[in-house]
C-alpha positions as CSV (number, residue, x, y, z in Angstrom):
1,X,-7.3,-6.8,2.9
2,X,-4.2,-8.1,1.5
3,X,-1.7,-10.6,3.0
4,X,1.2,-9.1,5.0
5,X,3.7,-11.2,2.4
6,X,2.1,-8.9,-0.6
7,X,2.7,-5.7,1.8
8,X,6.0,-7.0,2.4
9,X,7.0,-7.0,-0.9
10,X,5.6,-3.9,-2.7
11,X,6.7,-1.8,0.5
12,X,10.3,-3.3,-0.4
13,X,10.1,-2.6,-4.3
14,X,8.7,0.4,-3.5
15,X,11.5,1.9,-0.7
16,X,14.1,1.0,-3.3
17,X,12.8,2.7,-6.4
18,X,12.2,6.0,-4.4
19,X,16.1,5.4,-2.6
20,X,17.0,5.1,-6.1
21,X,15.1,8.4,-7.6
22,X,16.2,10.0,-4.0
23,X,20.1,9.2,-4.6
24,X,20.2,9.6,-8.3
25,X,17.3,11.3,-9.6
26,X,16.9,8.3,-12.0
27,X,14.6,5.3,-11.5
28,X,15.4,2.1,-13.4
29,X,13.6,-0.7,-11.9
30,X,15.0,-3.9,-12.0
31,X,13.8,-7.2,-13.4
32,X,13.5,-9.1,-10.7
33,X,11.4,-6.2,-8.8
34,X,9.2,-6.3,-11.2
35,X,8.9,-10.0,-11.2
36,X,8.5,-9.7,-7.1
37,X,5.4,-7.7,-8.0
38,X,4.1,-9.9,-10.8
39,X,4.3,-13.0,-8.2
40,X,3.0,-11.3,-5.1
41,X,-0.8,-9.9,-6.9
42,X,-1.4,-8.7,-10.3
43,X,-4.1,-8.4,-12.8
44,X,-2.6,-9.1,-16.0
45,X,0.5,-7.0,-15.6
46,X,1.5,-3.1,-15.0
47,X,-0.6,0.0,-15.4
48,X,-0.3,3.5,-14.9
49,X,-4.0,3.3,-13.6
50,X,-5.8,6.6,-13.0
51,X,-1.9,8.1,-12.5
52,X,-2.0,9.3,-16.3
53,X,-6.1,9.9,-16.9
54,X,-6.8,6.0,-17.7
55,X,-10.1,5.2,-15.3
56,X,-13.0,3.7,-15.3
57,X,-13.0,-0.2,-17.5
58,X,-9.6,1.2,-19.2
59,X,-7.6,0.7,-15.5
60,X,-9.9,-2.9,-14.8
61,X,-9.1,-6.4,-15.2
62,X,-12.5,-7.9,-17.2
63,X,-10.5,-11.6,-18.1
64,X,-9.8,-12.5,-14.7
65,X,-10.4,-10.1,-11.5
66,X,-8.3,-12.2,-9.5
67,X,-4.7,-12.8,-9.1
68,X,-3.1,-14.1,-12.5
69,X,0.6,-15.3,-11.1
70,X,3.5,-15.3,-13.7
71,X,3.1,-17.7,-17.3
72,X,4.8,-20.3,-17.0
73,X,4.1,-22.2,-19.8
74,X,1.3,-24.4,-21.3
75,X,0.6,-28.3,-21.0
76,X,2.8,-30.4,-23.6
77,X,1.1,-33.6,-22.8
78,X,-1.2,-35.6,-20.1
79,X,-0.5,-39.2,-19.1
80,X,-4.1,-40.4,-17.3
81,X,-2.7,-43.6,-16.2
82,X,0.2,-42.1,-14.0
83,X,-1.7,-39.2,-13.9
84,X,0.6,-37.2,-15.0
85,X,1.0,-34.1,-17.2
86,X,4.9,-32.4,-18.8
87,X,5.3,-28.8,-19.0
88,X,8.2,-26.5,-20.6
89,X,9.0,-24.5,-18.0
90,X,9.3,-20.5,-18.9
91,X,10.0,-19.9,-15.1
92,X,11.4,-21.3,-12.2
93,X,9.2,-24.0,-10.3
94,X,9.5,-25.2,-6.7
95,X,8.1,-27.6,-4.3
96,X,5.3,-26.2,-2.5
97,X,4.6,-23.6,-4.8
98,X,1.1,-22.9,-5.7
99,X,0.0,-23.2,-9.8
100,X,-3.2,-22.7,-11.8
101,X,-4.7,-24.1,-14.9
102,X,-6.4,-22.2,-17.0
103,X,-8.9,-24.5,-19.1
104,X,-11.2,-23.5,-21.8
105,X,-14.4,-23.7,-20.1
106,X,-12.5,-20.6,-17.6
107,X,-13.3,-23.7,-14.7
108,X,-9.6,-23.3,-13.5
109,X,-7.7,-25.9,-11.3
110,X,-5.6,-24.7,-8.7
111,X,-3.3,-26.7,-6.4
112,X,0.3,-26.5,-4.8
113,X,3.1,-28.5,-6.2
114,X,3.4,-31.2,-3.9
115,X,5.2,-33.5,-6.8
116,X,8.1,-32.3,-9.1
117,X,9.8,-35.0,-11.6
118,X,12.9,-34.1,-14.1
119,X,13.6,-37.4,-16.5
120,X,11.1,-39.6,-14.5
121,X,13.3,-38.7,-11.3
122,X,11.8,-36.3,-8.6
123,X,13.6,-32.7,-7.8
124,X,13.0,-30.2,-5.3
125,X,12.9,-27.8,-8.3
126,X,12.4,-27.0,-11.8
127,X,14.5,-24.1,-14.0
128,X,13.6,-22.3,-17.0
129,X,13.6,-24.7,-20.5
130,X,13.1,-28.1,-18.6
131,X,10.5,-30.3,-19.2
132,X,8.9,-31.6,-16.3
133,X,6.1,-33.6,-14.8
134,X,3.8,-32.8,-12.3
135,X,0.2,-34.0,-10.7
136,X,-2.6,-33.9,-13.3
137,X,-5.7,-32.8,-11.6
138,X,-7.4,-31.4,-14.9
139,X,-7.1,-29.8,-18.0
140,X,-6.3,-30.2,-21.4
141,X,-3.0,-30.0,-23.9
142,X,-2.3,-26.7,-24.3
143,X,-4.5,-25.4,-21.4
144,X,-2.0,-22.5,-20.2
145,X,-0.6,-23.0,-16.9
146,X,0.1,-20.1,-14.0
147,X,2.2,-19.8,-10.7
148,X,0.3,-18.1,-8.5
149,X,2.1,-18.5,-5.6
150,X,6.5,-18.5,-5.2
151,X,6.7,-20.2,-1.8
152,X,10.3,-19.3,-1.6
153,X,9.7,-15.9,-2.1
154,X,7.1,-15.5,0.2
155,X,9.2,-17.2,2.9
156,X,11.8,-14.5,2.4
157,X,9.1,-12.1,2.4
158,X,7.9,-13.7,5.6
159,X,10.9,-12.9,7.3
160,X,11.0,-8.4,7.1
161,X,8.0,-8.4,9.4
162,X,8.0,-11.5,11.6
163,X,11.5,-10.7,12.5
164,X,12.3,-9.6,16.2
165,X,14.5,-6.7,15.1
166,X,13.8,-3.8,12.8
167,X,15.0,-4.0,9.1
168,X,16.3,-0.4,9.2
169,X,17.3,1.3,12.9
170,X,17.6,5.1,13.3
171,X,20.8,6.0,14.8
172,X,21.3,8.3,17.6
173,X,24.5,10.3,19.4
174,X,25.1,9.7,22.7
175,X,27.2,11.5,25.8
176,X,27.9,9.6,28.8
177,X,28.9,12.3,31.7
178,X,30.2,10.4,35.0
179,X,31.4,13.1,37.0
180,X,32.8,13.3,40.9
181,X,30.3,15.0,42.7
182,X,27.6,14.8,39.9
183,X,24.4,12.9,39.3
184,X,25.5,10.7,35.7
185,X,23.8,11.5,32.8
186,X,23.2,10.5,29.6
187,X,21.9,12.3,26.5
188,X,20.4,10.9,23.2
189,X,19.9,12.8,20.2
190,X,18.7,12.1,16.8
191,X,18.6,13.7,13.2
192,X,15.4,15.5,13.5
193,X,16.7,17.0,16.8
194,X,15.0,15.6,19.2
195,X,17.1,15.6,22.4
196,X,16.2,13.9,26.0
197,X,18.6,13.4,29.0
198,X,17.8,11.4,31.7
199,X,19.9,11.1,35.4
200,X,21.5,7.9,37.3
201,X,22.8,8.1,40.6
202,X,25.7,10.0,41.3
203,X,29.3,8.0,41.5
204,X,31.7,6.8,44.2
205,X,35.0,6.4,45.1
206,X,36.0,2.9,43.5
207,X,36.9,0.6,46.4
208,X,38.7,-2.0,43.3
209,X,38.3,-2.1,39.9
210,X,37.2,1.6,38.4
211,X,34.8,1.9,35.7
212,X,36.0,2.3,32.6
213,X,35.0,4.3,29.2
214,X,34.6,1.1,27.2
215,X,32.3,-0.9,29.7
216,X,30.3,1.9,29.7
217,X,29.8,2.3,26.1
218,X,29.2,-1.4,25.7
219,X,26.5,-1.6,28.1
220,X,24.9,1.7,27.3
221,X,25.3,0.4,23.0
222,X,23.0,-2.7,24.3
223,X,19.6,-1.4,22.9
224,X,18.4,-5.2,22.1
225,X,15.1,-5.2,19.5
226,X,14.9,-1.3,20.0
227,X,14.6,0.3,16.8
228,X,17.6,2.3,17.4
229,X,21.6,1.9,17.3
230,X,23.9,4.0,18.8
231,X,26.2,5.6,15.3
232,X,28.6,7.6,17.7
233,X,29.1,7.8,21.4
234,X,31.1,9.8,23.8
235,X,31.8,9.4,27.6
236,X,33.0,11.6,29.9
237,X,34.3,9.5,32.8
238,X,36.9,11.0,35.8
239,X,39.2,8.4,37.0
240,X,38.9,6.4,40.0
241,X,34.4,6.2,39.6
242,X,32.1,2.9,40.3
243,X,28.9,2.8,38.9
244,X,26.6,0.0,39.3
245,X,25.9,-1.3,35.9
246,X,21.6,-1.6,37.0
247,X,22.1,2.2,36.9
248,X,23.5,2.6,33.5
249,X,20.9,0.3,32.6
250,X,17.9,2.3,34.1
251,X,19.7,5.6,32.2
252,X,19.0,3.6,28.9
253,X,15.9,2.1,28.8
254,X,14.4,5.8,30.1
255,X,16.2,7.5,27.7
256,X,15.1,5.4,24.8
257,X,11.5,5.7,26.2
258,X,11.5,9.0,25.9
259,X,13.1,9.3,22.8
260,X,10.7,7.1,21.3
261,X,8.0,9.2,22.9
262,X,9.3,12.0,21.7
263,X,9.7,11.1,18.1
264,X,6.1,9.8,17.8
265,X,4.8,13.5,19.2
266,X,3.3,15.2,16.5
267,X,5.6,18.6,16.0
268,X,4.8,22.0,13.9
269,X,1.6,20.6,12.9
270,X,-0.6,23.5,11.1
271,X,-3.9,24.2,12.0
272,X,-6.5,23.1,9.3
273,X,-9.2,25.8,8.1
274,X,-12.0,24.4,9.0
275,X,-14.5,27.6,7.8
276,X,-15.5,26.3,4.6
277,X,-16.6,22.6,6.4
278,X,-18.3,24.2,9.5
279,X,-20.2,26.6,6.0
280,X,-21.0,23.1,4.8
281,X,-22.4,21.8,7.9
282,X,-24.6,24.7,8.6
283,X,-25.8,24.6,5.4
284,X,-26.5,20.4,5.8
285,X,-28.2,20.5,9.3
286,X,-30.6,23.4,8.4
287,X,-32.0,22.5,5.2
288,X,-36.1,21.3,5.4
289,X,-37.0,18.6,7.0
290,X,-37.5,15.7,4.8
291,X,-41.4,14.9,4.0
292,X,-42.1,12.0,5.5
293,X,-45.1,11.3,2.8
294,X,-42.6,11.6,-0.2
295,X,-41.7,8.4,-1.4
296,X,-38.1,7.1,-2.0
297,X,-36.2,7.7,-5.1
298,X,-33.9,5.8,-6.8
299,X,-30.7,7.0,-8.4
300,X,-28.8,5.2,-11.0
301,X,-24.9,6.0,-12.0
302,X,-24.5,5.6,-15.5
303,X,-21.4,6.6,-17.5
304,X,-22.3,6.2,-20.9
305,X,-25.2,8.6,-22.7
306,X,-26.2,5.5,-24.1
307,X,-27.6,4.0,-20.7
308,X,-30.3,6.6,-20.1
309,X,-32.7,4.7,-21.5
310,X,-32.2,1.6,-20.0
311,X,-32.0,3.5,-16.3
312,X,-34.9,5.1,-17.0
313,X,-36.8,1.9,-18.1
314,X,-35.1,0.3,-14.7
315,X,-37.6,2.5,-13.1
316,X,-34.8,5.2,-11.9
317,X,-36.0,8.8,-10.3
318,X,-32.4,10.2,-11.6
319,X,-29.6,9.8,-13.4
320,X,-26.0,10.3,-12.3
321,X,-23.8,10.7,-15.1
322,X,-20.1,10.8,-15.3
323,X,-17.9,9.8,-12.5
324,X,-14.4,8.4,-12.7
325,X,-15.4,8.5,-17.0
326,X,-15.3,12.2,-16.5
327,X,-11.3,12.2,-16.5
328,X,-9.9,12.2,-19.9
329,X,-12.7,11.4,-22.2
330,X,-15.0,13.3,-24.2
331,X,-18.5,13.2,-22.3
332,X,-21.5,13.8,-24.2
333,X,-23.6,15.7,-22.1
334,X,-26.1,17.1,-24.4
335,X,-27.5,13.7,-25.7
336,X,-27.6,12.5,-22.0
337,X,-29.3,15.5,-20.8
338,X,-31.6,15.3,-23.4
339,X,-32.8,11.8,-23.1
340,X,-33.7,12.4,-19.4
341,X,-35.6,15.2,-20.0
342,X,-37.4,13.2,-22.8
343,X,-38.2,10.6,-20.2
344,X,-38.7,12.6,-17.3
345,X,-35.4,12.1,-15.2
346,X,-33.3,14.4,-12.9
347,X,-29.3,14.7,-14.6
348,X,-26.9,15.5,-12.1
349,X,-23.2,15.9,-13.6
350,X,-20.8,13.7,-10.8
351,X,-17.0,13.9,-10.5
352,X,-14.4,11.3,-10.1
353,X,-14.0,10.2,-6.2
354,X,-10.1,10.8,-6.3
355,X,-8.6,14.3,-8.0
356,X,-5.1,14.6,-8.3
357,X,-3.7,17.6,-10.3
358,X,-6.6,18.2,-12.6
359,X,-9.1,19.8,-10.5
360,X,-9.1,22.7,-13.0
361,X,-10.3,20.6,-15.7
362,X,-12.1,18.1,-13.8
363,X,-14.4,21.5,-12.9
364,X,-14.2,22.9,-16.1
365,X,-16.0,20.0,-16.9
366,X,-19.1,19.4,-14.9
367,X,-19.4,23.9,-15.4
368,X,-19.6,22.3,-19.5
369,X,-22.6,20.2,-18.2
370,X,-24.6,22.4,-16.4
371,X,-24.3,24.7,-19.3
372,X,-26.0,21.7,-21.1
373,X,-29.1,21.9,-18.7
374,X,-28.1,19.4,-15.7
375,X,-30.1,19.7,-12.7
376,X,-26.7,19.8,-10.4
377,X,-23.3,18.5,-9.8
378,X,-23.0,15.3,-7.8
379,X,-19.9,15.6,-5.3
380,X,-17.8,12.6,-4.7
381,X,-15.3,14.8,-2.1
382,X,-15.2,17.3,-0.4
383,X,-12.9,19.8,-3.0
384,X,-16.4,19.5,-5.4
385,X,-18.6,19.7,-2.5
386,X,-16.8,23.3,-1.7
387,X,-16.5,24.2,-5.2
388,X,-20.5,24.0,-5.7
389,X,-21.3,25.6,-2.6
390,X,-18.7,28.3,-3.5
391,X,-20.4,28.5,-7.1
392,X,-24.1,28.6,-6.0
393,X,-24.4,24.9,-7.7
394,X,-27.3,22.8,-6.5
């Protein structure tokens, strides 16, 4: 799980590059986004990931799994007796920001900034190009040095989801009908179409002062930590009315109840065809009892022709060979088939877990293996599961 500050902020970069595409049709992504993702989490920088056929060890982060932080420069020189160490600053430091060393024996130190100094004098802060000193817990000269955590930034992060009101309200229209003779009502509508109308009591004769239009659109504009504001309202109000203002308040809270109610209704949803899945259940809960007297098999996932031997003298049963590797590389198939039939293994050709747009070729693929002699395909979803079943593949 990650922490709601790293949500916070991707979910932010994120909304504003698609605004951007969405408005424009052109993303250009800012540096200081990019920075906000860099400090929340990151592996060494960007990727395109599995988004443009990079998987398996091409998309991981072997040097350091965790989170890296932003460089921000390397240790110029250690004082033991004030224990001390300077650094040239290639970013922005702060009090209370969290840093990491990263030493040569990979035994990093990690601590927040608790003391900052600028010419022997301490500072709540340190900018890009100074030279400052901070706590030595460890290291060496020239040991590079990481900020893992901008405690500033997470602060302001802090504040888009611990705040009481919404960071983005949906508007809605609004009539106000206060009528002699007639029940008042009130009708909310928003841009999907969703209408409700809820009824007060009906009016009387005003004995002193009447009600008037704008004390009735400022009470009924009162929707507190709703997610909603009122964008445009309009009140039809005959001269002469009193209405207690604990009925114009009922009239809102229900309406924005239902509303709300009515907006989190699932509309126009289309009925899934479930055939092929009941097909593949049927086909699961009638197949032959296991053997209890058979005795358990082990399967290995390999993704390299090169690992069949070592599998099979692991002691494996069978040999599952492809997976994520399948997408975008050249698999070689027949040397891997033919080294588990040399040492007496079952080959089954798997595929990728996630498929995006290349199911054609992701298929085409695993069809090129069991051309080569694999036993069967192994399916990692349900799209392969169908497309073996549909195909007669074991």
């Amino acid at each position: 799980m990650k922490r709601p500050e790293y949500v916070a902020a991707v979910i932010s970069v994120y909304r504003r590059a698609i605004d951007d595409y969405y408005n424009s049709g052109n993303v250009k992504i800012s540096d200081k986004d990019k920075k906000i993702l860099l400090e929340s989490f990151n592996r060494g920088g960007f990727t395109t990931a599995y988004l443009f056929g990079r998987g398996g060890k091409e998309m991981m982060s072997f040097e350091r799994p965790k989170n890296w932080g932003i460089f921000i420069g390397r240790i110029n020189k250690i004082n033991k007796a004030k224990k001390e160490f300077d650094i040239k600053l290639e970013e922005g430091l702060c009090i209370n920001d969290g840093i990491e060393i990263w030493t040569k024996n990979m035994e990093n130190i990690g601590f927040k900034v608790d003391k900052l100094l600028l010419n022997g004098k301490k500072v709540e802060r340190g900018n890009r190009g100074d030279t400052v000193s901070l706590e030595y817990r460890g290291g060496n000269v020239n040991d590079r040095v990481y900020k893992t955590s901008d405690y500033n930034l997470l602060k302001s992060l802090e504040k888009t989801y611990k705040s009481t009101l919404p960071v983005k309200k949906i508007p809605l229209k609004c009539n106000i009908i206060i009528r002699r003779n007639e029940n008042s009502t009130i009708i909310l509508s928003d841009a999907d179409k969703n209408t409700v109308k809820v009824s007060g009591r009906m009016p009387e004769s005003a004995i002193n002062k009447p009600l008037d239009s704008e004390k009735v659109k400022k009470q009924i504009c009162k929707l507190g930590g709703t997610p909603f504001f009122i964008s445009s309202i309009n009140v039809m109000l005959d001269d002469g009315l009193s209405l207690p203002l604990s009925s114009l308040n009922m009239m809102r809270r229900e309406s924005i109840e239902r509303i709300t109610k009515c907006r989190m209704d699932v509309k126009d949803r289309t009925p899934a065809d479930f055939n092929y899945l009941c097909h593949i259940k049927e086909a699961m809960l009638h197949r032959d009892p296991p053997d209890k007297d058979k005795k358990c098999r082990i399967s290995v996932y390999i993704k390299d022709s090169a690992l069949v031997d070592c599998a099979a003298d692991a002691g494996c049963d069978i040999i599952i060979f492809g997976g994520d590797k399948l997408r975008g590389h050249d698999m070689d198939y027949k040397t891997a088939i033919k080294k588990s039939r040399m040492r007496g293994k079952q080959i089954f050709i798997s595929s990728p877990r996630i498929i995006k747009g290349e199911f054609e070729s992701i298929t085409s693929e695993l069809l090129s293996g069991m051309e080569d002699g694999a036993d069967g395909i192994y399916a990692d979803n349900m799209g392969i599961l169908k497309f073996s079943i549909d195909n007669s593949i074991p």
